[in-house]
N, C-alpha and C positions, 0 to 999 in steps of 0.2 A: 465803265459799268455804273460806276454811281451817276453819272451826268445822264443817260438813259434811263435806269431804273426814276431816277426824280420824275423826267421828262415824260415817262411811259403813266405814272402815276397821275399828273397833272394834265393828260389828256383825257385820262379815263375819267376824272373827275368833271371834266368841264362837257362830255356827253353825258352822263348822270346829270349835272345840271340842266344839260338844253330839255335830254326827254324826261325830266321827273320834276318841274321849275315847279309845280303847282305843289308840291310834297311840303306839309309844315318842316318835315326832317329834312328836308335837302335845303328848303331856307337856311334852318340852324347851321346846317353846315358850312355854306356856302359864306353867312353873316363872322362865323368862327373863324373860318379861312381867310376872308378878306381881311379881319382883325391883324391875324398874322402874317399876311403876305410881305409886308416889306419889311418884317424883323428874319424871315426865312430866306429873302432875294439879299440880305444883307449879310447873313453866315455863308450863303452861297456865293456869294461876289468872296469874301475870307477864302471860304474853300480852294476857289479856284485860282484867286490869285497866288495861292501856297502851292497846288501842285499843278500849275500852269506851265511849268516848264519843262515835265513832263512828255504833252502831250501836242503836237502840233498840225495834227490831220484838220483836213477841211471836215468831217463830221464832226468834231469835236467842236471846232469855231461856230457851226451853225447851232449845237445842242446846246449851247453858251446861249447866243442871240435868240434861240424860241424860249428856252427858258425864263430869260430875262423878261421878255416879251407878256410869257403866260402868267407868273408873277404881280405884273402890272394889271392883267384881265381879271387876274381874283380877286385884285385890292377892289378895279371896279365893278366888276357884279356884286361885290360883296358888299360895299359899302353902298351902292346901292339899293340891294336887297334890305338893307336895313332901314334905309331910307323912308323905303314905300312903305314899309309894315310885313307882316306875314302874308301870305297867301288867303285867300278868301275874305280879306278886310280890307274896308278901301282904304283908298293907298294916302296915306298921310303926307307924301310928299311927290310930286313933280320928278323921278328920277334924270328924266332925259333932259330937263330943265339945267340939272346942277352936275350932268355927268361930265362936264368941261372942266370945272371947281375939286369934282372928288378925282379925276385923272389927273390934275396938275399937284393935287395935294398929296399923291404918293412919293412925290422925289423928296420934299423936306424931311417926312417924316422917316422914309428910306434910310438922310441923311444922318437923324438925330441914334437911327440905330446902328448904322454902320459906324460910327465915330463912336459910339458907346464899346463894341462891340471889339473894335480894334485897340479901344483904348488900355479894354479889357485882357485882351492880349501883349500888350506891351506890362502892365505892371504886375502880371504871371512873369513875364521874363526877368524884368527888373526883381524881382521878388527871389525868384530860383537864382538868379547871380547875385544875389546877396547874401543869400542864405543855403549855400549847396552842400550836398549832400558830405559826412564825414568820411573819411580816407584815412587809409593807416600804410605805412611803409614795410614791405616785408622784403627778406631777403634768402633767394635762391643758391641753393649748393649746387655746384659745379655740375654734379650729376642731373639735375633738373633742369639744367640751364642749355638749350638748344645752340646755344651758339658754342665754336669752337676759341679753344686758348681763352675763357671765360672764365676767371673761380668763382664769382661771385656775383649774380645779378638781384638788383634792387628795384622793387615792381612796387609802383602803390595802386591801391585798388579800394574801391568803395567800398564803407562798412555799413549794411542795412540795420539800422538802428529802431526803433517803436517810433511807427510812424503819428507823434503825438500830435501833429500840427492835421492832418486825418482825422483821429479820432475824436480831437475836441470837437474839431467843425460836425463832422457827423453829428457828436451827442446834442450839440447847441442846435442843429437843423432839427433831428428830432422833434425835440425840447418845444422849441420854436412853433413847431407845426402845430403841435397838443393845447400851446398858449392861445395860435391863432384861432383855433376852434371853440375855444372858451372862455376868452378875454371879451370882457363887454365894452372894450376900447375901441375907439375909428380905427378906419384900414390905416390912415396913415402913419398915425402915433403908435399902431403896432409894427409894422412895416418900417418905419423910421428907425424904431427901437430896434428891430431885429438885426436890419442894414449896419446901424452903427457898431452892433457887440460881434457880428460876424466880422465886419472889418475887421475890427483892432483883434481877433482873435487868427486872422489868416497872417497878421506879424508872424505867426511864430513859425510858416515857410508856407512855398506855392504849392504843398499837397491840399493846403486848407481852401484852395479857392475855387474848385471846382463842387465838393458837396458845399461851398458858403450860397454861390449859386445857384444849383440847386435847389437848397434849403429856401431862398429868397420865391423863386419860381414857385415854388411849395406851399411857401405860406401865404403867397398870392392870391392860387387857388382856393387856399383853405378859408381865407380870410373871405373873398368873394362867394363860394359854398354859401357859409355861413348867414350873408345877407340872401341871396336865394332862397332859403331856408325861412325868410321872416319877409321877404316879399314877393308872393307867388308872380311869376308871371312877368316876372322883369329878367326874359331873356339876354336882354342886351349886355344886361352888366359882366356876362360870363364873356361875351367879347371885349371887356376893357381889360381881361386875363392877363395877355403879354404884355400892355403898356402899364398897367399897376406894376409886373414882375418887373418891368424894363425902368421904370419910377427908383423903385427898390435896388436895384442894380447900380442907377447911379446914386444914389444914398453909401451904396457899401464901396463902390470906386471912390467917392470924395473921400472918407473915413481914411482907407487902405493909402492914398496916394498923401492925402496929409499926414498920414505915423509914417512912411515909407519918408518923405519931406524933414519932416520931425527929428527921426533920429538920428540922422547923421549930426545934426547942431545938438543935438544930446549930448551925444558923445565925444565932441569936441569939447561941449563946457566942461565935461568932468574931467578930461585929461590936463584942462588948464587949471 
């Protein structure tokens, strides 16, 4: 259902585009979409390699292959469309000249987000096995105890504790979003700033890394807003969206993987 619903979505889109290409709003769109296409054929390549084994029908193999396929056609109409200019203004560029150049240019950049993205998932895990959840040992009387000739069974089970490694990150993503809208600092020195205090603040376990993300996506936006806001008319920059967030992202993986690196040798010097 999810591999249709996407598929079903990304059709309807690309007749929207064929019969409305002249719309300044279906440019925007289409320029936003190609932005994202190979940060979204990158989660989706994740997706299905996780529940791939699931599913093994011949529709699912082909809704894999058009998928893939339509992914690659929004990166190039979209980067295209951006090429040429809007709609009713001549076209500032040659699109059919360089659509060789912007088709072969979706697989590196594909690359740099799938490997971000994956990377990202592994030091969630690393993260949660280093840091899991607390457990307490209790111990069952015979009458509770479902098995026979048992006096006594011994069960540990998770204790849900204040989920603080949550709620910092949330407060600090906040925080963060409120700075990027009123900081009269570059996107990146705030973006940098934010990546790094988010890092060292998801140490304190893998509940923190999903609003850190978030929070990074967020202040992306707010951060790009806010230039909008002071240069009319420079549509483009909201398509640099995902790749500032995706910038920002590896800012807060280098951070998270050098303390995650770090403390183990911490913790050996002080034992010695």
């Amino acid at each position: 259902m999810v591999l249709m619903t996407l598929g079903t979505a990304m059709v309807a889109w690309f007749v929207v585009r064929m019969c409305a290409g002249a719309s300044l709003d279906v440019w925007r769109v289409s320029c936003f979409l190609g932005a994202c296409s190979p940060l979204a054929s990158a989660a989706a390549l994740l997706y299905i390699q996780r529940v791939g084994d699931r599913e093994d029908s011949v529709l699912a193999a082909w809704l894999v292959r058009a998928i893939g396929m339509h992914f690659v056609l929004a990166w190039l109409l979209g980067v295209s469309d951006w090429l040429r200019g809007p709609p009713g203004v001549a076209p500032a560029l040659n699109a059919d000249m360089v659509a060789p150049l912007v088709l072969a240019s979706f697989f590196p950049v594909f690359g740099v987000a799938f490997v971000t993205f994956r990377w990202l998932l592994r030091v969630t895990q690393r993260l949660a096995a280093a840091r899991p959840p607390a457990t307490r040992t209790i111990d069952l009387e015979a009458h509770r105890v479902p098995y026979r000739g048992a006096q006594r069974l011994r069960v540990t089970e998770s204790v849900a504790g204040l989920p603080t490694a949550l709620l910092v990150a949330c407060a600090l993503g906040a925080a963060s979003v409120g700075f990027a809208l009123a900081a009269p600092w570059s996107i990146a020195a705030v973006l940098g700033a934010t990546a790094v205090v988010l890092g060292a603040v998801s140490m304190l376990g893998a509940p923190a890394v999903l609003p850190s993300v978030v929070s990074l996506a967020c202040v992306a936006g707010a951060l790009l807003t806010r230039q909008l806001a002071t240069h009319t008319g420079s549509y483009p920059l909201a398509c640099a969206w995902p790749w500032v967030a995706l910038a920002g992202l590896g800012v807060y993986l280098t951070t998270l993987e050098a303390m995650m690196r770090l403390a183990p040798a911490t913790a050996s010097a002080r034992r010695s």
